[in-house]
N, C-alpha and C positions, 0 to 999 in steps of 0.2 A: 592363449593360455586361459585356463577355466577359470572365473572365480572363486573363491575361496570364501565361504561365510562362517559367520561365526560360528554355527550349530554344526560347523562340517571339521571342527578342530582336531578332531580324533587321529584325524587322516595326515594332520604334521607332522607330526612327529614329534609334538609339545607335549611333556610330562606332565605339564601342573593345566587343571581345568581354566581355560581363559576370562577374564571379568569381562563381560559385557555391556554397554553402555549404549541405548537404544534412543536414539533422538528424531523426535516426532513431529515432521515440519521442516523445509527448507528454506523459509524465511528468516529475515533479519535474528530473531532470536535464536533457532536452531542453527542456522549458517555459522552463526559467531559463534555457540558452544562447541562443533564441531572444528574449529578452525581452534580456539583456545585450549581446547584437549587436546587434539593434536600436538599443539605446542609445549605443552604445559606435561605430557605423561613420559618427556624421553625416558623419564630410571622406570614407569612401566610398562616394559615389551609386550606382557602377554594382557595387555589391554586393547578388548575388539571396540571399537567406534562405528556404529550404522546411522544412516540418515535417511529418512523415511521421506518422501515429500511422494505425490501422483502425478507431478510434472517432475520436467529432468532438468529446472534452471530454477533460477535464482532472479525472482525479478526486484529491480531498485524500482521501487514505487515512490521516491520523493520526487523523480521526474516522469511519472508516468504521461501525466499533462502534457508535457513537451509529443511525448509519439502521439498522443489524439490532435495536435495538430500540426503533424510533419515536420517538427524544430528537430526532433532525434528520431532516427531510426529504429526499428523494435529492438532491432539484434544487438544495439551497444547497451539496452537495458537488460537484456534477456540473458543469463550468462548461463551454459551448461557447468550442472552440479558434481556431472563426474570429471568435467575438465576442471573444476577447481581443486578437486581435493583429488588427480591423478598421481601426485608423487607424496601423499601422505598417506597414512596408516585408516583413512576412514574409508567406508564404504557406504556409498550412493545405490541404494537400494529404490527403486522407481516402482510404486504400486500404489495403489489406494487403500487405507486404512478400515477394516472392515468392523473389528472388534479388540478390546485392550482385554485382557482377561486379568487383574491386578493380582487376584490371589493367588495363581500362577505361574503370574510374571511372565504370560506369551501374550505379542503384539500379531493378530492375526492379518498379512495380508489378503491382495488378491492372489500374490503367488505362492504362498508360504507361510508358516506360523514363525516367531521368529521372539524365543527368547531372550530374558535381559534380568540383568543383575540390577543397573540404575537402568532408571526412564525419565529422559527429558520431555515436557510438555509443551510442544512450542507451535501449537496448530492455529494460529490467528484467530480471523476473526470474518465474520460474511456482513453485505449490508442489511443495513436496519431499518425497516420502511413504521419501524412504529404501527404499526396494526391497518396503514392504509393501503396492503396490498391487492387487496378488491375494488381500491378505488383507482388506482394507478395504472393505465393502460401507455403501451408502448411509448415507455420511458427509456432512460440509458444509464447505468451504472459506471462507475470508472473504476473496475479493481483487477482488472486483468488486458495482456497485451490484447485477446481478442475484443474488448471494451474500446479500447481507444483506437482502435483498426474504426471497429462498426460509425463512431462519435465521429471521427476525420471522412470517413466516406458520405456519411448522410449529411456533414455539413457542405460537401463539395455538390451534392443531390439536391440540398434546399438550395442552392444558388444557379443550380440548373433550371430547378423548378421556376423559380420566381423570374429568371430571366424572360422567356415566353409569356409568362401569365399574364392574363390582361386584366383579369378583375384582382380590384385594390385592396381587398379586404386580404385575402386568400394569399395576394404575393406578399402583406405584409404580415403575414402569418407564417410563412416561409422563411423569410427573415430576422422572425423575431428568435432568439435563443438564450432558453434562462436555465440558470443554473440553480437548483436548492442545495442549501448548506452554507454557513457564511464562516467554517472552518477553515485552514491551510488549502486542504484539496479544492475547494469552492472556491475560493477566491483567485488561487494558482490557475484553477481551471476558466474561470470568468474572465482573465487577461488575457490569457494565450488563447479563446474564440474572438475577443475583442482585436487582439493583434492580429489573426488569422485573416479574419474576414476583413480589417482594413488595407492592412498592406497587402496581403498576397493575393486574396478572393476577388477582391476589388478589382486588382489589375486586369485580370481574366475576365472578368464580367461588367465592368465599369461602362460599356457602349449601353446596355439599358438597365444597369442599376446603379443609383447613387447614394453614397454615404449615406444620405439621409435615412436612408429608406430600412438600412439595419440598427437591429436595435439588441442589445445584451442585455442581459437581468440578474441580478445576483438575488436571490430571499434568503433572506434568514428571519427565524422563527423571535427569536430575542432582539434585545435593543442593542444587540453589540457584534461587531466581525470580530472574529481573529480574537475569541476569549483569554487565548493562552498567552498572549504579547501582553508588554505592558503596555498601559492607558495610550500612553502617546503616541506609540507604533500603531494600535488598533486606530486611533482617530486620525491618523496621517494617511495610513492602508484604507481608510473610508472616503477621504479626500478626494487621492491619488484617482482609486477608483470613480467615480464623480468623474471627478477633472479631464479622465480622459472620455469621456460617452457615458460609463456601463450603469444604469441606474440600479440604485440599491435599495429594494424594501425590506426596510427593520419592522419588525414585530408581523410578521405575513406570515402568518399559521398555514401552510398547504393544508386541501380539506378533500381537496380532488381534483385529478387529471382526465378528463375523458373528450374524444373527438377533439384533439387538440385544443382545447380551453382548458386554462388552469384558473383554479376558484381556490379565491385564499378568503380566507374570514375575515369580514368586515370590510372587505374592500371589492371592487367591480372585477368581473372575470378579463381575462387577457388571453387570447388565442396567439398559440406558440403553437408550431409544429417539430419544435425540440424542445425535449424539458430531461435535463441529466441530474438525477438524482446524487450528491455528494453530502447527505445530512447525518450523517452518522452509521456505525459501528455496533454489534453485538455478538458476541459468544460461537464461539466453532460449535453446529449441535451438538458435535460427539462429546465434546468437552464438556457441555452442557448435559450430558445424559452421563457421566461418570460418577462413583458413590463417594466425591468427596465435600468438603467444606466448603459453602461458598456464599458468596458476598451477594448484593441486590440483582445483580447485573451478571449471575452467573459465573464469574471468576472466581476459579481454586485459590481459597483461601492457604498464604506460606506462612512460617517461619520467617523471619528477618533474613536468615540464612537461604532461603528462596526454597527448603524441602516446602513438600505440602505440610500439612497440619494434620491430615489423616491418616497418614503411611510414609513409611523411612522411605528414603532412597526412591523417591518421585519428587521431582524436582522440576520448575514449572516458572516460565521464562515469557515478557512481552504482553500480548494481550491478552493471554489465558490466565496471570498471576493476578492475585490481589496482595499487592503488600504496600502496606503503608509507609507514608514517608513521617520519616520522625521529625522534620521538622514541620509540616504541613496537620501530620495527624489525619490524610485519608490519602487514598491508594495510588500510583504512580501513573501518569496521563500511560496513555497506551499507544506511545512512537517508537518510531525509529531508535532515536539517541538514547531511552530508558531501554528497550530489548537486546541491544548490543550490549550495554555495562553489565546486563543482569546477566546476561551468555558468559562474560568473563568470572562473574562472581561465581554462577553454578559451576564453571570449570574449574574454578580453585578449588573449590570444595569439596567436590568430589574428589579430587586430586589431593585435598586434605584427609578426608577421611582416609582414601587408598594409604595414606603415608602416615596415619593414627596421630595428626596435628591438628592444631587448634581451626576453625570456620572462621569464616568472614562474615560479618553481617553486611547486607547489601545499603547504602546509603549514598544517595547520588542528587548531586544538585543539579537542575536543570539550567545548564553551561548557554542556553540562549539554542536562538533557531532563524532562520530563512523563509521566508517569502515571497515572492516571484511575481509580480503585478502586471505583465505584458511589458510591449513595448519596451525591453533593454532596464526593466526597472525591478529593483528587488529591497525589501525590508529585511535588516539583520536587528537583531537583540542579541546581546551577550552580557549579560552581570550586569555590570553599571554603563555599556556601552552601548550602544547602539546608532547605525547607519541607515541610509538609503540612498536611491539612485542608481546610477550607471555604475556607480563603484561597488555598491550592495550587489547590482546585479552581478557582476563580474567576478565575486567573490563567490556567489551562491552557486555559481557553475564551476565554479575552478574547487570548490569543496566540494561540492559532490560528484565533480568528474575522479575527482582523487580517493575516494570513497568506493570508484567500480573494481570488483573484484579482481578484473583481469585485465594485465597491463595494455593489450593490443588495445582493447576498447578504450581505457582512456584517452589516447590518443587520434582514435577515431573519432571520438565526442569531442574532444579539443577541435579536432579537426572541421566536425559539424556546425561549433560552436561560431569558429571563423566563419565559415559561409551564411549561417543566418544574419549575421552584422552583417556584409557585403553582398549578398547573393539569395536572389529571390530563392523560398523554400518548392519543394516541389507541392504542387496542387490537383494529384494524379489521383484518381479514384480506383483504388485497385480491390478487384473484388475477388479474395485468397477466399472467402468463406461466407461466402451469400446465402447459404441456409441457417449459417447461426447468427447471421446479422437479421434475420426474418424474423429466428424465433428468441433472441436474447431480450428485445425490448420488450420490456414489460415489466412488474414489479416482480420479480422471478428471484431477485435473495442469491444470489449467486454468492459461490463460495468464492474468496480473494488471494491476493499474495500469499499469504502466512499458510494456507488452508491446504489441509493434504486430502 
């Protein structure tokens, strides 16, 4: 059967012209707008729903860590966008985003031009090397499945390498592997290399290399990990870390990465032959080059009600929004659990407006979050609550396993979840794409999950 788009309505045999709703992004924020419309428009029939993304899945990036180092599989993170939304009213439209035309309200693909009545704004966000991309040679970013492919292969490479090696300098240059960023992703990802290469890599390679001999590194720039927890979580998550190996330098300005030496300011250089960049976050360019209102950092300035501030009926969700929180008085962190609530908010609203009822203003307390430390260990915060340990951990996977879109895979992740507690992970070096593992590292700014 052919597809049917919106702009081909003529051809139903629908009297009345269809309202169309064009969502820009298959990310946490668009995914959820498109699933809350859905839900939310049964008394509107002749409302078209598109979703725009340049890939055909949906990636859960709060476990991306886990695939860079073979705890999950890609494909129970990766979920196809038309197999989510096959028995609903939206349409998964797969092309890259070429040009927004506002004043005429066409969203030009690579296939098609593709008018709209509302437009959600929901295109993420790419990494941000801060201006040191001239200085940064073959690094590794983590914002995509093929990121964490490249990260699990070269760390199975440096353990090959170093095995043979005979000069000392060089194998422990091999072994050395730091991470920048002393965010969630940074530190999630500092545990699971720290877990990687003690339990599983180790076993493999243990007849000429010894624990000793690897070493993990977390930097962060500031005096503090894990900004967004409270005090007590952040300085137990600094401990924990410690306590198991992974050394932590607070206030380490990166200044330069070249021939494997990393040179932080004020302090002696450190030869790594891995350095994965996780320090932060900036602006989709497109987003960045559109004629609206915007904040320091490039985000469309809304309405409380999450419209833009420049133009009706653009409507702008996750990391592209600037909206402040009323009880903070500046803009809302740019996660997961803040782009889902605001998908739901843009959905009513629009759905209010369609139905000539009163909006909702977006106002959302941040209900607590997960952190994931290696070794079966995970930090929770929630309100006045918070955990850690094997129980933290066990919680932090059974919520985001119940979180994956599609029921098979939960279960499959359940499933995976069993065998890293009991059953060594695999330590397979599989090379699906050795030419964009050749030319990804470097300070290259790649576009992420959210990014169409």
């Amino acid at each position: 059967m052919a597809e049917v788009h919106p702009k081909d309505m003529s051809g139903t045999g629908s009297a009345e012209k269809p309202y169309r709703i064009l969502i820009l992004g298959a990310g946490f924020g668009g995914l959820y707008t498109a699933v809350y419309l859905d839900r939310f428009l049964k008394k509107h029939p002749n409302v078209w729903i598109t979703v725009i993304d340049r890939r055909n899945y949906f990636l859960f990036t709060p476990m991306l860590h886990s695939t860079a180092t073979g705890s999950l599989e890609p494909r129970y993170i990766a979920h196809s966008v038309r197999k989510i939304f096959r028995r609903t009213r939206v349409h998964a439209h797969i092309g890259e985003v070429r040009n927004i035309d506002l004043q005429n309200k066409i969203v030009q693909t690579e296939h098609r031009a593709l008018p709209f009545d509302d437009l959600v704004i929901s295109l993420g966000s790419e990494t941000n090397f801060y201006g040191l991309e001239s200085r940064l040679e073959n690094i590794f970013t983590l914002k995509s499945l093929k990121d964490a492919s490249a990260i699990n292969n070269h760390l199975i490479r440096m353990f090959e390498k170093a095995y043979w090696e005979e000069d000392s300098e060089a194998r422990r240059a091999a072994l050395t592997f730091v991470v920048v960023g002393g965010g969630p992703t940074g530190v999630e990802l500092a545990g699971e290399i720290h877990e990687y290469a003690h339990r599983e890599l180790l076993r493999d390679f243990g007849r000429r290399i010894s624990k000793d001999e690897i070493r993990v590194i977390l930097v962060e720039a500031t005096g503090k990990i894990l900004p967004s927890l409270p005090e007590k979580l952040s300085l137990e998550a600094l401990d924990r870390l410690r306590k198991i190996g992974i050394e932590v330098i607070l206030e380490g300005r990166l200044e330069e990465y070249r021939k494997g030496v990393m040179s932080l300011s004020g302090k002696p250089p450190i030869r790594a032959e891995t350095l994965v960049w996780a320090a932060g976050v900036r602006t989709n360019p497109l987003v960045a080059s559109l004629p609206f209102e915007k904040d320091g950092q490039n985000r469309i300035r809304v309405k409380g009600t999450l419209e833009s501030l420049s133009m009706e009926h653009v409507w702008v969700v996750g990391d592209n929004a600037s909206c402040l929180n009323p009880w903070e008085g500046r803009p809302y962190p740019p996660t997961a659990q803040t782009a889902v609530r605001q998908a739901r908010t843009v959905a009513q609203n629009i759905v209010a407006r369609l139905s000539r009822k009163p909006e909702k203003i977006f106002a959302h307390n941040h209900v607590g979050g997960f952190v994931s430390i290696g070794d079966n260990y995970a930090l929770l915060s929630a309100k006045q609550f918070t955990l850690s340990g094997i129980l933290g951990w066990f919680l932090w996977n059974l919520v985001y396993i119940h979180k994956l879109p599609i029921i098979r895979y939960r279960l499959f992740s359940t499933f995976g979840l069993f065998l890293k507690v009991f059953f060594e992970r695999a330590t397979t070096e599989i090379d699906l794409c050795p030419e964009y593992e050749e030319s990804s590292r470097g300070a290259s700014g790649q576009a992420g999950g959210q990014t169409v």
